[in-house]
DRENSE-488998 format. One record per residue (C-alpha): residue in three letters; x, y, z. Coordinates in pm, whole numbers, plus 50000, padded with zeros to 5 digits. Layout:
REM DRENSE-488998
alaXYZ
...
//
This chain:
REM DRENSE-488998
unk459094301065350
unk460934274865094
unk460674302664862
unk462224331365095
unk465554346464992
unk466414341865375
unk465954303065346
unk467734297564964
unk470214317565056
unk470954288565336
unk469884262165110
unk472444273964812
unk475394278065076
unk474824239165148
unk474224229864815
unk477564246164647
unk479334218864952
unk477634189464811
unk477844195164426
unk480964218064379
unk483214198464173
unk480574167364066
unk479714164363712
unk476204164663586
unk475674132963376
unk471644131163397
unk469484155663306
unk465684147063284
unk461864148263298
unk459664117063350
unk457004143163486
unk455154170263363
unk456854203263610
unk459624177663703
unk463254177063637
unk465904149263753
unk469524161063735
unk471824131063801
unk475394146163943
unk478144127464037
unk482104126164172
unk484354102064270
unk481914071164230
unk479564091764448
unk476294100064331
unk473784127564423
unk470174134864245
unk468824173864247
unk465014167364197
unk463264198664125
unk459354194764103
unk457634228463981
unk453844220964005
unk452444254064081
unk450564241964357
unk454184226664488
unk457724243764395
unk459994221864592
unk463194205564564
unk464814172464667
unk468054160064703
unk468854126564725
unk472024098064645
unk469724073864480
unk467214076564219
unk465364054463960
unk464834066163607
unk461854050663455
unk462324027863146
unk459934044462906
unk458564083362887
unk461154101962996
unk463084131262828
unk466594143462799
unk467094180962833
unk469564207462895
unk472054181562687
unk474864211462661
unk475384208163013
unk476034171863038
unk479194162863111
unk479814201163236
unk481124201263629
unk479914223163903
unk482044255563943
unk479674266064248
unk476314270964357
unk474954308564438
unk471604327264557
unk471034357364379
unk471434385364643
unk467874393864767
unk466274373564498
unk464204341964528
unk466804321164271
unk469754300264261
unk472164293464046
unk473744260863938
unk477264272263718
unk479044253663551
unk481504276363433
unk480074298763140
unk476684286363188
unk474484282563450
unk470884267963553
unk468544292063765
unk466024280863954
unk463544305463966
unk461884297064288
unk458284324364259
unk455934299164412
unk453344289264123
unk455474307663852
unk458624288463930
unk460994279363654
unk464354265763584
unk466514288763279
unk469594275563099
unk471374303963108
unk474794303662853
unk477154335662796
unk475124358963049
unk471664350462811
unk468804327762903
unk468774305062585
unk466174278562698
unk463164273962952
unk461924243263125
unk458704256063151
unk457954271662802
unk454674281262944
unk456304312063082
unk458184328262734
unk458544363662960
unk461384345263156
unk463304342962837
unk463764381762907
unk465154379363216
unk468724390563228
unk470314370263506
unk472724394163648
unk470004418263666
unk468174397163935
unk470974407464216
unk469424435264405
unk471604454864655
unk469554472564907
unk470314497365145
unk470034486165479
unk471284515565665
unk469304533065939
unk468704564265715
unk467484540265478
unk464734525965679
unk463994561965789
unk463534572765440
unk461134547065328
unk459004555365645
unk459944521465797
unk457514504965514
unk458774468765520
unk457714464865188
unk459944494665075
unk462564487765298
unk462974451965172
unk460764438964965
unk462554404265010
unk461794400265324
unk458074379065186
unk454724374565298
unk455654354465654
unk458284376965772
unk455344408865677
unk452964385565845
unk455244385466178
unk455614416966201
unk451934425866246
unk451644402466492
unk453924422666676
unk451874455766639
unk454784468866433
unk452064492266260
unk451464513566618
unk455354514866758
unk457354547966660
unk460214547166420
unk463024539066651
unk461114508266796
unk460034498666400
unk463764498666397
unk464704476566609
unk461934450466612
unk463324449566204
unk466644444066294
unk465444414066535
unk463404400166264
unk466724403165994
unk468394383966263
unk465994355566319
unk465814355865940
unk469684348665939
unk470224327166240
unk466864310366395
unk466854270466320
unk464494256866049
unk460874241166132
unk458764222765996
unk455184231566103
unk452084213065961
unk449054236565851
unk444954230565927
unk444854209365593
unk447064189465710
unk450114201165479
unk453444211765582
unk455414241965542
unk458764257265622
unk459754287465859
unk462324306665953
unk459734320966224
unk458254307766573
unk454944293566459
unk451154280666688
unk450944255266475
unk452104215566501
unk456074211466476
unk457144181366279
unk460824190266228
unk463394215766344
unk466924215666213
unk469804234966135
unk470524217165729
unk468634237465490
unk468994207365240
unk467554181165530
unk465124204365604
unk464574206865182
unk464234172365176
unk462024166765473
unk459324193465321
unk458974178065014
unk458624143765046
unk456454148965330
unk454244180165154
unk454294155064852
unk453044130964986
unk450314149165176
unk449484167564829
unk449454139764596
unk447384117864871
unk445144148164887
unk444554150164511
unk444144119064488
unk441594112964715
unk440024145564564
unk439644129164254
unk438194096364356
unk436094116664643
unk434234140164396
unk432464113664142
unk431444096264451
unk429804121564686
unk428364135764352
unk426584101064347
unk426084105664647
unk424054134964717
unk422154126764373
unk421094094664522
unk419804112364866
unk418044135364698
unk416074107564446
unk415484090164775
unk414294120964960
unk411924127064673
unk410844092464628
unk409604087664961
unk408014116964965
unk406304108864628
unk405414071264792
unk403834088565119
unk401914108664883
unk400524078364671
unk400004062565057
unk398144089365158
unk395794103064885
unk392284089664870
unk392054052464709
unk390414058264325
unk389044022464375
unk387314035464688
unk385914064464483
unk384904041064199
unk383244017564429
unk380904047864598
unk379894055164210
unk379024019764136
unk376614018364434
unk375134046864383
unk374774045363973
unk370844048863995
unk371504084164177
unk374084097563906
unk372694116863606
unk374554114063262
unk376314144963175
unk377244155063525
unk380684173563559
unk380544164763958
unk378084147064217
unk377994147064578
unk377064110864715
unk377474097265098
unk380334079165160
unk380074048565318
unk383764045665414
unk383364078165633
unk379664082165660
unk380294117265519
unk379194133765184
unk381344135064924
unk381754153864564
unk383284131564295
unk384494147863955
unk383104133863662
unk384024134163287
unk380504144063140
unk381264124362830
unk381324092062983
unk378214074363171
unk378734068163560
unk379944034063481
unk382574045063248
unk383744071763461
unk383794039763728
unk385764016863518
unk388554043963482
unk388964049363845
unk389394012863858
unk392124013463596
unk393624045663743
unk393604022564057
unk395993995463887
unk397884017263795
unk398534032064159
unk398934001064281
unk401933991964023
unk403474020564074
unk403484019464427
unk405303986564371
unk407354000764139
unk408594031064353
unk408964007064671
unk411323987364455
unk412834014564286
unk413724030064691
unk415263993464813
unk418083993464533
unk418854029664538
unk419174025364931
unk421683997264865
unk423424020764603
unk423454044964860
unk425124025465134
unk427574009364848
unk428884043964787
unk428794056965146
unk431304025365208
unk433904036964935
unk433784072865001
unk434754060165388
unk437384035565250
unk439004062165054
unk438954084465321
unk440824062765570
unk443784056465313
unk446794066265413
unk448584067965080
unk448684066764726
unk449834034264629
unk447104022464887
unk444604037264716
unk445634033164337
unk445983992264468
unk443073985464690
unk440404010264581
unk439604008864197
unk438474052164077
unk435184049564025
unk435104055863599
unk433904088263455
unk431084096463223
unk434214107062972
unk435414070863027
unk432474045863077
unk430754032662770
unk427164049062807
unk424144021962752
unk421884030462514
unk418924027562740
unk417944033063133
unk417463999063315
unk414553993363530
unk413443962263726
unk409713951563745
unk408543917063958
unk411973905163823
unk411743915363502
unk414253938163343
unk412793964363133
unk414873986762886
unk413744022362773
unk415924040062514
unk417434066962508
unk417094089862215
unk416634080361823
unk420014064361774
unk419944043562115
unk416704032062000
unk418164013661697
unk420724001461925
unk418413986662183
unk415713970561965
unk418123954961687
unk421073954061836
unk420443946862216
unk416843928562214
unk416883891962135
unk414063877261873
unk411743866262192
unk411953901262423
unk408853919162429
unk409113955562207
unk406513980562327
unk405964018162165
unk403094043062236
unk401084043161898
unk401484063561630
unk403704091061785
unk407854096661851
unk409224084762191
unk411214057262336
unk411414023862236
unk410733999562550
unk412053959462591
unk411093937262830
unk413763909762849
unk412243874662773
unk412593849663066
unk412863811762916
unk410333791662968
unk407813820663104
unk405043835662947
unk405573880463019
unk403053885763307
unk400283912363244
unk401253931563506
unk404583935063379
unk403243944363052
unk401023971763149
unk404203988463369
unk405883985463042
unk403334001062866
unk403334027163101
unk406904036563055
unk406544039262681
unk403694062862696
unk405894082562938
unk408584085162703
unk406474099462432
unk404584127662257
unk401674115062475
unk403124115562816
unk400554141062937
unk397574126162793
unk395624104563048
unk395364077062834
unk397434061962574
unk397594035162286
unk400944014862316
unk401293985562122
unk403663955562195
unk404743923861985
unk407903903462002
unk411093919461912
unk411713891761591
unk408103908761455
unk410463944061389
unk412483950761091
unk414173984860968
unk414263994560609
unk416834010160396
unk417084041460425
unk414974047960708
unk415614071260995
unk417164066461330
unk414264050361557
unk411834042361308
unk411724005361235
unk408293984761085
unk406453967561326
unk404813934361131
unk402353918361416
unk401313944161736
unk399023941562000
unk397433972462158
unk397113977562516
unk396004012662665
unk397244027463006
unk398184059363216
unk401594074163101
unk404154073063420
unk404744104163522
unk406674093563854
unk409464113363927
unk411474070763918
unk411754076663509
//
């Protein structure tokens, strides 16, 4: 209720006993929504700190306050100097008035369209928050609203609160209901309004704190937690903002930090989720070395040209029908399961690998989203917990980074990032790989001194270049590989395309793991 007429009206009564007669000699914003004004008299000093963040609209006072050194802005100059003839509310209006003399600063206190107006000769000449240009129409002694209060009146209007007094706000509406004011006759309306005027009037200020954890003002008996009760309206002021401030800003902040991380968070759940449900497939499925081995034994059994043959299998001691590529002789189709075997088997490894670090990732990120969480303020968290950077402000690499039996292995990301990574990143001795004669990612194995690149390493390699190409659904691809000091780009040539002077050719099963 900080922005009742009930509770400024309070608030300006004590605030015309502390600044009538002081001079205003600051006047300032080091904030956006925020402005300082310095006042003093008689060596005393008092600060008016008005913060008009939509989501906060409350003011402070205070006899000591620091102006910062650098980014802060002078403003309502014609005032400086000026002393304090009084300060008012506007009569069943949610705005105060500063005067000094002819002119006169209103705080317009509307919750989220709150605003402070340099008023001068009876005009508004200047706005704090320029955002709002319809408050330049406001003609201040317009805002004073006399209302009928009279029985008759009340009758007239039906005993609609809203009609009655539309001052009365939100909470005081809100009470009312509580109280079944909808099903009680006219004369009981009546008088339950008249109590409710006079709580407005005379009931002490509280403090309550909300579900969130944030605390507001009433003039009202509240459920909810009491943190403060007082008679001072300016005490009371001052209580409710530093504390809601500090509440809000610790909320934000935490907001801010919380939301990158449990993004990463339930991204790296859901990869591991998937992963091990990929791995438990691979586990599971039937071994192609098995299958080859039951064609190899039984080669003398297996016509060429067959598209599928049923053999026994000695594993189970049950028939079995193997698909066949018709093109190929038994042995062929053999040798491919074998291949197609290696290739499970390194990308089981690979997966396996791929599950321990994003496990650790996960349990990295579950610890900062709980350290964050137990902070108890901002300068706790700004010191001891570092915001985890943004896309928008962390320098993107130019390839994704994968791991193999030590190895680090670097696939590009588009055209550009391929120029990057192979002349740029790669040193002379890393290993370049490409799938053959089509567009896709260009693929470096980082060179380990004094080690020759294991074949096994290679042929993972391999793999993720022909899953980064035009021939990532093909079930076998060319990719050749050379050292990186073998490349060279010509003038003139496009992003990606560089001239490969010494290859070797290796041929493998494009990755189609859901780990790429």
């Amino acid at each position: 209720m900080f922005h009742n007429y009930f509770f400024l009206k309070r608030f300006a009564t004590e605030l015309n006993d502390h600044l009538a007669g002081h001079s205003l000699l600051e006047c300032f914003s080091q904030n956006k929504d925020e402005l300082i004004l310095g006042f003093s008299k008689d060596a005393r000093s008092l600060y008016l700190r008005a913060n008009l963040e939509p989501s906060v609209a409350l003011i402070d006072i205070s006899e000591d306050f620091h102006r910062a050194k650098k980014n802060s802005i002078d403003l309502f100059d014609s005032l400086l100097d000026q002393k304090v003839t009084g300060v008012f509310v506007f009569n069943y209006e949610r705005s105060i008035e500063i005067q000094f003399g002819a002119a006169s600063l209103i705080f317009k206190m509307h919750g989220t369209r709150s605003n402070i107006l340099l008023s001068e000769e009876g005009k508004v000449t200047q706005l704090f928050r320029n955002s709002m240009p319809a408050d330049k129409e406001i003609v201040p002694l317009e805002l004073n609203q006399i209302p009928d209060l009279s029985k008759e009146a009340f009758e007239a209007a039906a005993g609609d609160p809203q009609q009655f007094l539309p001052a009365l706000g939100k909470e005081a509406k809100q009470w009312l209901k509580k109280k079944n004011y909808a099903t009680l006759t006219l004369n009981e309306q009546w008088d339950l309004m008249n109590e409710l005027l006079d709580t407005l009037e005379n009931n002490s200020i509280s403090i309550y704190e909300d579900q969130k954890g944030l605390p507001y003002l009433s003039l009202l008996e509240e459920n909810e937690q009491v943190l403060l009760r007082i008679e001072s309206a300016l005490e009371a002021a001052t209580f409710l903002f530093r504390q809601y401030t500090k509440s809000y800003y610790l909320a934000a902040e935490k907001q801010r930090r919380l939301q990158p991380l449990r993004q990463a968070l339930k991204k790296t759940k859901s990869y591991l989720n998937k992963t091990k449900a990929k791995l438990e497939q691979l586990k599971n499925q039937r071994s192609h070395e098995e299958i080859a081995n039951i064609i190899m034994a039984n080669l003398h059994q297996i016509p060429k040209g067959q598209k599928a043959v049923t053999l026994q299998d000695f594993y189970t001691n049950e028939n079995i029908t193997i698909k066949l590529n018709p093109e190929l002789t038994p042995q062929k189709n053999a040798e491919n399961l074998y291949r197609k075997s290696k290739n499970q088997q390194l990308e089981l490894n690979q997966l396996e690998e791929n599950l321990k670090a994003r496990q650790k990732e996960q349990d990295k990120i579950e610890r900062h989203i709980a350290e964050i969480e137990a902070s108890e303020s901002v300068k706790e968290l700004r010191k001891e917990i570092p915001a985890v950077k943004t896309k928008k402000n962390e320098k993107l690499l130019p390839y994704h980074l994968h791991e193999y039996q030590g190895y680090q292995i670097m696939v590009g990301r588009n055209s550009r990032s391929n120029d990057e990574l192979s002349l740029k990143v790669a040193n002379k001795n890393d290993l370049w790989l490409h799938a053959k004669d089509v567009a896709g990612s260009h693929v470096v194995i980082r060179h380990q001194a004094g080690k020759n690149f294991p074949k096994p390493v290679i042929e993972f390699a391999a793999r993720l270049a022909a899953g980064a190409s035009k021939r990532k659904t093909d079930s076998l691809c060319p990719v050749i590989y050379t050292p990186k000091k073998y490349l060279r780009k010509r003038k003139g040539d496009p992003p990606g395309a560089v001239v490969v002077e010494k290859e070797e050719v290796i041929m493998v099963e494009p990755w189609r793991s859901n780990s790429t």
